[in-house]
N, CA, C and O of each residue as an XYZ file, in Angstrom:
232
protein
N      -9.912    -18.152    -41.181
C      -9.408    -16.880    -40.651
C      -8.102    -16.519    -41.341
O      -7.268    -17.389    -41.593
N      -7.888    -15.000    -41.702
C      -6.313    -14.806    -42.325
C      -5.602    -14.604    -41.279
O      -5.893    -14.796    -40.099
N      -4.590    -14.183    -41.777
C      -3.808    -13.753    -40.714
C      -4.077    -12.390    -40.052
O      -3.975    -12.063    -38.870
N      -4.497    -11.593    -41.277
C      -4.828    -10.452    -40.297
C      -5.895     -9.614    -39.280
O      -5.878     -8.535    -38.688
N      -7.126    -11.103    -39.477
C      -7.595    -11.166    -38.258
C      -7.376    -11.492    -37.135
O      -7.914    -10.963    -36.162
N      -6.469    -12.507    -37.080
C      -5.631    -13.223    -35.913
C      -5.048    -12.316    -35.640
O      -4.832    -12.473    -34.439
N      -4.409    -10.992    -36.074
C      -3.515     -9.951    -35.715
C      -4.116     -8.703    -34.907
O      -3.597     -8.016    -34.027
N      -5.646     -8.629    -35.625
C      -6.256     -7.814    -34.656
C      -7.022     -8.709    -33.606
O      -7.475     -8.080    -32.650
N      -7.185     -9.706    -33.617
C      -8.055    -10.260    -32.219
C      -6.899    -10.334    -31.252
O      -7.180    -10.019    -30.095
N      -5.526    -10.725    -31.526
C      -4.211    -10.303    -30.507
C      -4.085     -8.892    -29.636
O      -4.307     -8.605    -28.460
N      -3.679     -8.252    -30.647
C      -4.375     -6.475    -30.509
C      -4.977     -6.589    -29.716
O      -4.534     -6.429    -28.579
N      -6.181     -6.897    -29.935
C      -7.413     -6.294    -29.129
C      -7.205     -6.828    -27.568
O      -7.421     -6.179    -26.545
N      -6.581     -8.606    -27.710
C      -6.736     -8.892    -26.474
C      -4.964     -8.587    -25.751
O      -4.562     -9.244    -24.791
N      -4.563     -8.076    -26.071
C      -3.235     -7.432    -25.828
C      -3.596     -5.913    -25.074
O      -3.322     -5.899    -23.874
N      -4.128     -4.743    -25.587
C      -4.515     -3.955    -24.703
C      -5.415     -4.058    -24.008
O      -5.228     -3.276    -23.076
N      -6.919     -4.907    -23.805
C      -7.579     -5.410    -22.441
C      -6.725     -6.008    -21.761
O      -7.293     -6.373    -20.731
N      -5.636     -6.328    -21.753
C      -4.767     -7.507    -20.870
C      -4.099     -6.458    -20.394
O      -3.924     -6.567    -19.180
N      -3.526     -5.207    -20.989
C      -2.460     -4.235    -20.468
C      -3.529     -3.320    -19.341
O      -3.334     -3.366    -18.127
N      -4.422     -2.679    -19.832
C      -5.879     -1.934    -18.959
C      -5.797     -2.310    -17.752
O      -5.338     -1.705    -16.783
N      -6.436     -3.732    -17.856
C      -6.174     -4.536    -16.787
C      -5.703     -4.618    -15.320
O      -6.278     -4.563    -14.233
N      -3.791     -4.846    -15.924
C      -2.894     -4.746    -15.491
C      -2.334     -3.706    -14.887
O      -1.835     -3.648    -13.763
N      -2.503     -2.482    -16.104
C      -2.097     -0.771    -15.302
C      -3.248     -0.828    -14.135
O      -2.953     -0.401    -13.019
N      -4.330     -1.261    -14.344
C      -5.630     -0.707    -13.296
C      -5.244     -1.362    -12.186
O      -5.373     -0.708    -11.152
N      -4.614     -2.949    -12.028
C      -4.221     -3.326    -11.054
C      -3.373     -2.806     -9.923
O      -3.359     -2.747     -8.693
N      -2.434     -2.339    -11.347
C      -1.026     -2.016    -10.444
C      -1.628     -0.645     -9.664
O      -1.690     -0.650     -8.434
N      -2.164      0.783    -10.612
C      -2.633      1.739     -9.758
C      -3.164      1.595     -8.527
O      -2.677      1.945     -7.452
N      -4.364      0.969     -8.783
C      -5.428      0.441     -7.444
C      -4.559     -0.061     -6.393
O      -4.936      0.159     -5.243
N      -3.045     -0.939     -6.626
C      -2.258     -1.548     -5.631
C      -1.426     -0.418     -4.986
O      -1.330     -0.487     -3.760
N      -0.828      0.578     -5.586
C      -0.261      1.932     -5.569
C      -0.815      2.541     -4.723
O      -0.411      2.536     -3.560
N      -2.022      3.300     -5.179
C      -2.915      4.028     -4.153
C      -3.526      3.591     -2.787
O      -4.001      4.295     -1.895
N      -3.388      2.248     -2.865
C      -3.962      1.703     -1.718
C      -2.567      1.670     -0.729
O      -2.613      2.087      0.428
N      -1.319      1.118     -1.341
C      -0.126      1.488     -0.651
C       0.056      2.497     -0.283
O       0.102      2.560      0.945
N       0.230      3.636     -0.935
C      -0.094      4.991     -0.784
C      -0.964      5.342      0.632
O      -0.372      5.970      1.509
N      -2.240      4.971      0.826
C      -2.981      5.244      1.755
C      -2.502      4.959      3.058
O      -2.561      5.660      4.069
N      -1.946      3.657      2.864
C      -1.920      3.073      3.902
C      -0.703      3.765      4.977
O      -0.668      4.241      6.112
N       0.258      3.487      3.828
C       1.001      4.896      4.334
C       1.314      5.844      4.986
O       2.172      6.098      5.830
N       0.180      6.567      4.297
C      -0.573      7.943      5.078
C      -1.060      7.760      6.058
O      -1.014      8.791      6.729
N      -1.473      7.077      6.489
C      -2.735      6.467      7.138
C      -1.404      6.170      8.704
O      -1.384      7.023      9.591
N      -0.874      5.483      8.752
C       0.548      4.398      9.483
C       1.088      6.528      9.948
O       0.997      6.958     11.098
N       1.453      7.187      9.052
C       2.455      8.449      9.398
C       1.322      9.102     10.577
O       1.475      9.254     11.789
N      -0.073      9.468      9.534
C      -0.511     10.421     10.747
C      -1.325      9.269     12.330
O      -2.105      9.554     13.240
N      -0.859      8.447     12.073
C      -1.564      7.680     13.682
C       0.108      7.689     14.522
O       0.241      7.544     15.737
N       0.815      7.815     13.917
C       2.254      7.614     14.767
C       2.579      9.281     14.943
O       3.107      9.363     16.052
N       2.509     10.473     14.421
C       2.117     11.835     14.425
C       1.151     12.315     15.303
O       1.214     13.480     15.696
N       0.042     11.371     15.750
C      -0.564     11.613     16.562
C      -0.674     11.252     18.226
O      -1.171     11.876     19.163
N       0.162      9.696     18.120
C       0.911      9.472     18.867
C       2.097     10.143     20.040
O       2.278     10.292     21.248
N       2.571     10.344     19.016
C       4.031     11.581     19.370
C       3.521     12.779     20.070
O       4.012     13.278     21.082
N       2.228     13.283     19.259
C       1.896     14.583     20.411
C       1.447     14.201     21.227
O       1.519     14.848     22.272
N       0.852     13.144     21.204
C       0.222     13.067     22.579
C       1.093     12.369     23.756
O       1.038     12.096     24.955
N       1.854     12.270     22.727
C       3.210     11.624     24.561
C       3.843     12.829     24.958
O       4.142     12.924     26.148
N       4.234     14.224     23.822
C       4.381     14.921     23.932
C       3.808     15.789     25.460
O       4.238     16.142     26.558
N       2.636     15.818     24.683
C       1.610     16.795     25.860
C       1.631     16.127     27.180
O       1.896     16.854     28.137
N       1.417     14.964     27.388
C       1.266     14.269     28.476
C       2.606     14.316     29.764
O       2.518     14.304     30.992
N       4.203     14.392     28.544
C       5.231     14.510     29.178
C       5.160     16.363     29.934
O       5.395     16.515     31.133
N       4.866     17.406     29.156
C       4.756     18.361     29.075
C       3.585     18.381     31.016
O       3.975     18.830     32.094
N       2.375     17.798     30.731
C       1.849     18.033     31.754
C       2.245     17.840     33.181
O       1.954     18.435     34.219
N       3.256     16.477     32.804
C       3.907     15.746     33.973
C       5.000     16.915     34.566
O       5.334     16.964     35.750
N       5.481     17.829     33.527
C       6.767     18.243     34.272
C       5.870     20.169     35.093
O       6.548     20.913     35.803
């Protein structure tokens, strides 16, 4: 092998290793992301409804 096959089989396995990695991190992102969302509108929904309930009481 020369060297400058050893240089592209690096390469090559240098950006599958980065792909990878970005795909990880996104997929970890968006799922944080969701969850998120997810945590705001159940505590948003919460709130009105103690809301209304206080509202009925008075």
């Amino acid at each position: 092998m020369n060297l400058n096959r050893i240089k592209e089989i690096i390469k090559k396995g240098l950006k599958r290793f980065m792909k990878v990695v970005v795909n990880l991190f996104c997929n970890k992102l968006f799922h944080r992301m969701l969850y998120i969302i997810s945590i705001s509108v159940v505590v948003k929904i919460t709130m009105d409804i103690n809301l209304y309930i206080s509202i009925l009481k008075y």
